[in-house]
N, C-alpha and C positions, 0 to 999 in steps of 0.2 A: 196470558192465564190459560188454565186447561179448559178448553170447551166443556159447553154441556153435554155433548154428544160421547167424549170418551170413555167413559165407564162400561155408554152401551155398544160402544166400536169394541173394546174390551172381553163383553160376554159375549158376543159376535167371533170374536176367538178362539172362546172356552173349549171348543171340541180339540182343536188343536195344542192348545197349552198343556191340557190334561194327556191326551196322546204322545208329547212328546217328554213328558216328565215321566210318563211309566215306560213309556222305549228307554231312557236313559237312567229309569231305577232297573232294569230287567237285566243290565249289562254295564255293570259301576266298574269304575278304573279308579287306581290308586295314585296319588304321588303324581307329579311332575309334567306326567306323558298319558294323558288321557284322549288317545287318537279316536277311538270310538265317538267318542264324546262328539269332540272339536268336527266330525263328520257331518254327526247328526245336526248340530248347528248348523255348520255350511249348507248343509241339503235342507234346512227349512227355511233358511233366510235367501235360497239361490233366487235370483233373477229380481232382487231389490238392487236399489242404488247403495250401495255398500261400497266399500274398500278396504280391502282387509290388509291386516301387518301379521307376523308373525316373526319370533325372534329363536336362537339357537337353544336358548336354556329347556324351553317347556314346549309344551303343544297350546300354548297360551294364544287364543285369537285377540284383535282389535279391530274392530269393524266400526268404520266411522260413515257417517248421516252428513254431509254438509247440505246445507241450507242455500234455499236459491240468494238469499244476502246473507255478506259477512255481519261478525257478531261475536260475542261471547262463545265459550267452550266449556261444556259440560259433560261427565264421566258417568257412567250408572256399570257395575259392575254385579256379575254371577258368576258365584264359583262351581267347580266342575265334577270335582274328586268327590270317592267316597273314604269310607273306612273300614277296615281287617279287622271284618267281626260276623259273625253269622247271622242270619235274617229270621225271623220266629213269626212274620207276620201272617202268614195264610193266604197272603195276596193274590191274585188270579196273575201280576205281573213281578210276582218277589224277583227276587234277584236269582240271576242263571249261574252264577258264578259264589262256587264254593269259598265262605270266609269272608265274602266283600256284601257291604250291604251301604245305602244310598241312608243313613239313620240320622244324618243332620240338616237335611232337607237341600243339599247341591241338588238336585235334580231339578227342584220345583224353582229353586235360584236361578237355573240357568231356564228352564221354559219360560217362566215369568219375563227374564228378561228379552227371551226370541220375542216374545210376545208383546213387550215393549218398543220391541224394533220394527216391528210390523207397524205398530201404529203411527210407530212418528215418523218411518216412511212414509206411509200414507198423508201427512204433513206436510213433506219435504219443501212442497213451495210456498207453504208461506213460513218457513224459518227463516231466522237470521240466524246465522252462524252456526256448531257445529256439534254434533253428539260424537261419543265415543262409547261404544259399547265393546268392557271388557269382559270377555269368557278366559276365567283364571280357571286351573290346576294348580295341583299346591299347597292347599289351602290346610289340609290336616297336617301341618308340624313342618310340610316342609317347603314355605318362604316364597310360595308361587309369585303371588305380588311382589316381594322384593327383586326376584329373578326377574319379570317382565318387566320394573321398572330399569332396573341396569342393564338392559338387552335395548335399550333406545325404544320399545313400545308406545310408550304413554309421552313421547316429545313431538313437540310442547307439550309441557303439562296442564292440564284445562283449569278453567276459573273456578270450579268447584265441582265437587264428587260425592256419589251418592250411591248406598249398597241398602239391600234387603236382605234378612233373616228371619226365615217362618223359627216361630216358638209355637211345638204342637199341645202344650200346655198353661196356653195363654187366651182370652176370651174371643171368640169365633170373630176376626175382620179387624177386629181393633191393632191400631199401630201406636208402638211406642218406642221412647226415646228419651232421650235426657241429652241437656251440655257437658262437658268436661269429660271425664272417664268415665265412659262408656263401659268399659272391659279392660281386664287386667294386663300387664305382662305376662308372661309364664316364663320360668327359665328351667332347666329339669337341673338338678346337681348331682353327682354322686362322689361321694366318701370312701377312701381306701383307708383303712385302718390297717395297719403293721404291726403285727406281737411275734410271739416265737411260742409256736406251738409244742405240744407235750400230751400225757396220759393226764387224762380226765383226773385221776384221783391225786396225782399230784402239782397242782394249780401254782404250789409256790417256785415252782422248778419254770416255772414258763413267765409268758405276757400274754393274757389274756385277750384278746381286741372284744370280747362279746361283752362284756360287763360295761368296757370303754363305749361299746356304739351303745349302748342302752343307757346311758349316762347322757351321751352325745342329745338321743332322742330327747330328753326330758328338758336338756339346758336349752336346746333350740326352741322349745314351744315355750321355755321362762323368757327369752332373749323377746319374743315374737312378743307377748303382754307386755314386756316390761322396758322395753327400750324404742316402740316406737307408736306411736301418736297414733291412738283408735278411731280417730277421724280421717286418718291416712292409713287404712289396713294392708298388712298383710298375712299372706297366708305360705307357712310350711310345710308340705306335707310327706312324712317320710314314708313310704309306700312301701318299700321293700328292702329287706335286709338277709344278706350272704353269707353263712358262715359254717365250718366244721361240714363234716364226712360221717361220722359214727357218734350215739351217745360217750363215748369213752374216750373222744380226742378234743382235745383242745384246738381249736385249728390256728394256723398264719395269721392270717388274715381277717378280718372283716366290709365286708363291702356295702353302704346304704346308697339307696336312690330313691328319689323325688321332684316333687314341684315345689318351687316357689312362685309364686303370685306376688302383682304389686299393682298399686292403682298411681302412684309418680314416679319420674327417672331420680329423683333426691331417694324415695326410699328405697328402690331397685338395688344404686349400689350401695346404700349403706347395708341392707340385708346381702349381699354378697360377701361384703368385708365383716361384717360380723358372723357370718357361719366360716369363714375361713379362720378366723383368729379362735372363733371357741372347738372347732375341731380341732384345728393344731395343738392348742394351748391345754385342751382336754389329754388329747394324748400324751403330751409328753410330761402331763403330771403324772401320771401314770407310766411313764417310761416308755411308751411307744413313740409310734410318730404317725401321721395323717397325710393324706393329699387329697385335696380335693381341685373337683374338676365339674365349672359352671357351663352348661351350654344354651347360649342366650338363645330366646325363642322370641315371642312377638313383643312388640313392645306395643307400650299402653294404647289403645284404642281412644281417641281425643275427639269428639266433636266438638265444631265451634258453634258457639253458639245460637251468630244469626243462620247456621243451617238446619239447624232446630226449629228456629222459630219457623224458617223455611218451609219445613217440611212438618210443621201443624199446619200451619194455613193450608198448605195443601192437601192434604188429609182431610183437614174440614170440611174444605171447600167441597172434595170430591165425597166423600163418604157419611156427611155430618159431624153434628157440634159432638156426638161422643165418640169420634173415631179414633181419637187421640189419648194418647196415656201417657203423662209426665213419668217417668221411671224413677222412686223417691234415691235411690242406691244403685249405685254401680254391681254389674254381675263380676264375679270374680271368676267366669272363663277368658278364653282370649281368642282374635282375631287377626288375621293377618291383614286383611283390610288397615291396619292400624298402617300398613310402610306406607297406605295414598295418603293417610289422614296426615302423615307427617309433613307432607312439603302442598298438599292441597286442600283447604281450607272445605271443609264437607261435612257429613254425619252417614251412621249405620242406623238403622231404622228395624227395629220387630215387625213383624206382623203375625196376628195370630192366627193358628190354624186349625181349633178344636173345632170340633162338630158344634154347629149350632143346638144349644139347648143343652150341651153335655156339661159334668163338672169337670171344668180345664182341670182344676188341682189336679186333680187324677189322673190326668193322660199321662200318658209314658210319655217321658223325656226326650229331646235331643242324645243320641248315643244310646238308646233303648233299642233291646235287637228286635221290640214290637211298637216302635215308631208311628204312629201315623200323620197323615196330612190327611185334612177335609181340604179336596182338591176346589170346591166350588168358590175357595177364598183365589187363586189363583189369578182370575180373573183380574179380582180388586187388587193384587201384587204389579201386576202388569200394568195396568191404567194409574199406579203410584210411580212405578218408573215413570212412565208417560211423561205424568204431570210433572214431577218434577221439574224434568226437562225442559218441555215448553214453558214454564213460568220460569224459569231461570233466562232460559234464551230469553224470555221480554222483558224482564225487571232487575234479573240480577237478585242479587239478597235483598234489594229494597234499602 
């Protein structure tokens, strides 16, 4: 079980966590290759008992903890990357880099977790058995965990796995969670609509495709209420649409793009095959023809459920009986945490990070380009990796 003493090994930290979450909000990397990053890790975790992997797809580290006894094996994972977007905070450490901003809390994911490392270091001899501390890139849209799980990384793969996400609009320290679907799929689609274009004034000389995608829009969001089970939601969203040069041309072409959302793999492909058959079938009642083109993104985020139950008690234990929040619904973003959740039995866990005293409703969101984190939660993110850990090494789920 996690000692008493971890919370305050933890804030013992805190100058450090916070230092190295604003060095790596000051200089955010995108995608796949975030070498900065993966530095900054190595140079705070140097001269612990570590061993590190790394594989060809990413700048993706694995840094493993063995324990003076064998034993169980357990994951705790921080992702790295930011996002192409510009930063509006004011911060005395915003981002140095034009267009890139740190606005889903990767930074404080991966300090929290050095800072996790540090401590069960500090452990090391009375472990049994084995941590794996994964530092992912990747993480926004492009499949970093899947990459480092088929690059040999994470073999063996450990008895259970466990990830953190700061919500800077959620009540200051408190952690939450829920079993089953956690978070959505996402799959982005886009639509080519085919007509034969002509002069705006005379419509019957042509094939329209605008009237066809605007038709399109309407039937998808009827399909979305009317054909699948509101206790199994999902969600369409058609974001962008393509079409014409001048008001007085008709154009070729039309072209839509979006997301789709899903919370199971049954309704995933049936919404696939149903926006394929009513784009086609729309078309060519209308004399064109469609193609459409799905590009799978994460798939559903699964917690099992005794890593739930898991990871209240540890929260409890460590933070009190109200540190915990049952999440009544699934959020309808997505994670790629979801490829460990598939073959390792685990959970993704919130933690909030509003200023004490503030109204969370209000804080700007994840993907907000005035983002914050109250860094003083960091602390309690780090001694939750912790715990995890060590009660997993001794008990297992129970």
């Amino acid at each position: 079980m996690p000692d008493n003493a971890l919370l305050a090994d933890a804030h013992e930290l805190a100058d450090g966590i916070v230092a190295l979450r604003r060095a790596i909000h000051a200089e955010p990397e995108l995608g796949l290759h975030t070498p900065k990053t993966a530095t900054k890790v190595r140079d705070a975790l140097h001269g612990l008992p570590l061993s590190w992997r790394e594989g060809p797809s990413t700048t993706g580290l694995i840094a493993t903890l063995q324990g003076a006894r064998p034993g169980r094996r357990v994951l705790l994972r921080g992702d790295m990357d930011a996002l192409p977007m510009p930063e509006e905070t004011g911060l005395d450490f915003a981002s140095t880099v034009p267009g890139r901003m740190h606005a889903c809390g990767h930074d404080a994911h991966t300090a929290m977790l050095v800072g996790a490392a540090k401590l069960l270091c500090a452990r090391a001899d009375d472990l049994a058995g084995e941590v794996q501390f994964m530092f992912q890139p990747g993480e926004e849209g492009y499949h970093g965990a899947r990459f480092m799980l088929e690059d040999g990384l994470i073999d063996p793969l450990p008895d259970a796995a466990f990830a953190l996400h700061v919500m800077p609009n959620a009540p200051h320290g408190v952690v939450g969670g829920r079993a089953g679907a956690l978070l959505a799929a996402a799959d982005q689609v886009e639509i080519a609509i085919e007509g034969r274009g002509g002069h705006a004034s005379m419509p019957h000389d042509t094939l329209d495709p605008v009237p066809v995608a605007c038709e399109l829009v309407q039937a998808i969001q009827a399909m979305v209420t009317r054909r699948f089970n509101a206790h199994d939601p999902v969600v369409v969203t058609i974001s962008k649409i393509e079409a014409g040069s001048a008001h007085n041309v008709i154009a070729d072409r039309a072209v839509m793009r979006g997301t789709m959302r899903s919370l199971s793999p049954g309704h995933r492909a049936k919404l696939h095959a149903g926006i394929r058959q009513l784009a086609t079938g729309i078309a060519e009642a209308h004399g064109l023809s469609a193609t459409v083109t799905i590009m799978e993104g994460f798939p559903v985020t699964l917690c099992d459920p005794r890593a739930v139950d898991f990871g209240e008690a540890v929260a409890r234990d460590l933070f009190g009986p109200q540190a915990f929040l049952r999440l009544p619904d699934p959020i309808m973003g997505a994670e790629d945490f979801a490829y460990v959740l598939e073959q390792v039995p685990g959970a993704m866990f919130f933690l909030g990070v509003a200023p004490a005293g503030d109204d969370w409703a209000q804080c700007c969101s994840i993907h907000s380009t005035k983002m914050m984190v109250d860094e003083t939660v960091l602390p309690q993110g780090a001694a939750l990796h912790a715990g995890l850990a060590l009660r997993f090494l001794a008990e297992g789920f129970g």
